[in-house]
C-alpha positions in Angstrom: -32.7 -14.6 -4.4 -36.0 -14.3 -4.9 -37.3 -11.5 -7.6 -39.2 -9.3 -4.8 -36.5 -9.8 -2.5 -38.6 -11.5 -0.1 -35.0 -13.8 0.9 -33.3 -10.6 1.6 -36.4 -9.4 4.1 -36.7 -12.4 6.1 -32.7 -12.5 6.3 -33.0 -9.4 7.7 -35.5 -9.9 10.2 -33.7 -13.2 11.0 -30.6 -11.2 11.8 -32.3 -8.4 14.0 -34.1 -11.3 15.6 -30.6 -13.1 16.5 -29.4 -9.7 18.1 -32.0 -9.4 20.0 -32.5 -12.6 21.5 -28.4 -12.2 21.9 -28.9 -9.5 24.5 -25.8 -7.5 22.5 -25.9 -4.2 21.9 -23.9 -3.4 18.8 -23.7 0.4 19.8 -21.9 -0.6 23.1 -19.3 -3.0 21.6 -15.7 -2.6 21.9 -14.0 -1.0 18.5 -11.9 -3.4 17.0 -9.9 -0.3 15.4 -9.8 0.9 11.6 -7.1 -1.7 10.3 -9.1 -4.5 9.8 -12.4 -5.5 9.9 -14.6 -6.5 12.3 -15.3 -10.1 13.3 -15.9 -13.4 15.2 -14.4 -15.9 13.3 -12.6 -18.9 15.2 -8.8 -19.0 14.2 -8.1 -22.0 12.3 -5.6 -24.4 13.5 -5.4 -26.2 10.4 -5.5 -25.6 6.9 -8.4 -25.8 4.8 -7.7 -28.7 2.0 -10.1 -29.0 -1.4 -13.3 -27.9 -2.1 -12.5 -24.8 -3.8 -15.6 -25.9 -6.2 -17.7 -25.8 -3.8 -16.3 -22.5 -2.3 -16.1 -21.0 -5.7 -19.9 -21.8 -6.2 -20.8 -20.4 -2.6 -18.9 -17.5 -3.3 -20.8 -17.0 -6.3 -24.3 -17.6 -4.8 -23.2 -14.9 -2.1 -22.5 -12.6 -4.6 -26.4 -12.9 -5.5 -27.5 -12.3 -2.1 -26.3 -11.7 1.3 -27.7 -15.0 3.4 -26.3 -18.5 2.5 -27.3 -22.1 4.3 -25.7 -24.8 4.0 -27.4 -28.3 4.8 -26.2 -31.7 4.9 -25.2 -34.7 7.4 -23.5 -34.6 10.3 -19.9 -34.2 10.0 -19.7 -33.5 6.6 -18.2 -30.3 7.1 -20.3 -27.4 6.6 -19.3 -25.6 9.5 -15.7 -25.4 8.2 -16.9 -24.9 4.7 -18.7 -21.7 5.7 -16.0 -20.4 7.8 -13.5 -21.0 5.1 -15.8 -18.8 2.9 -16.6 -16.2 5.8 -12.4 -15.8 5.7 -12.0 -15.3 2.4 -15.1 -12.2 1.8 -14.6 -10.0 4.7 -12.8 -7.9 3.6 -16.1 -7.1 1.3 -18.1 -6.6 4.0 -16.6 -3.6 6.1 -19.4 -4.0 9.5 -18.0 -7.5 9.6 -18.9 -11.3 8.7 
């Protein structure tokens, strides 16, 4: 991140943005009780095999700031790669991944 923390502003706007364009209004969501955290993660069907350098290293860059992309071709697997990482930190983030 950034040293004024200009990442962390437009990641925030980005996320208000998202909501509202969503039409969801957090306030009137259903409680998900006080057992686990919150989320919208996909179950898995199958298990997540190698790359634990890159989720070591992603889980190291999220522990410098809050919004992570991931680019690359189609099909190489960043969709999987972020959820894999979304699984194993939310318990750190108690409003939810």
């Amino acid at each position: 991140m950034d040293g004024d923390g200009r990442a962390e502003r437009v990641g925030v706007r980005a996320s208000r943005l998202a909501r509202a364009m969503s039409g969801v209004d957090n306030d009137r969501m259903p409680s998900m009780g006080t057992d686990r955290s919150p989320d919208n993660l996909p179950r898995q069907l199958t298990s997540f095999v190698g790359r634990e350098r890159e989720l070591r290293e992603l889980r190291e860059l999220l522990d410098r700031g809050r919004l992570l992309t991931l680019t690359g071709p189609g099909g190489s697997g960043k969709t999987r790669l972020g959820l894999e990482l979304a699984a194993e930190v939310r318990d750190g983030f108690p409003d939810g991944v």
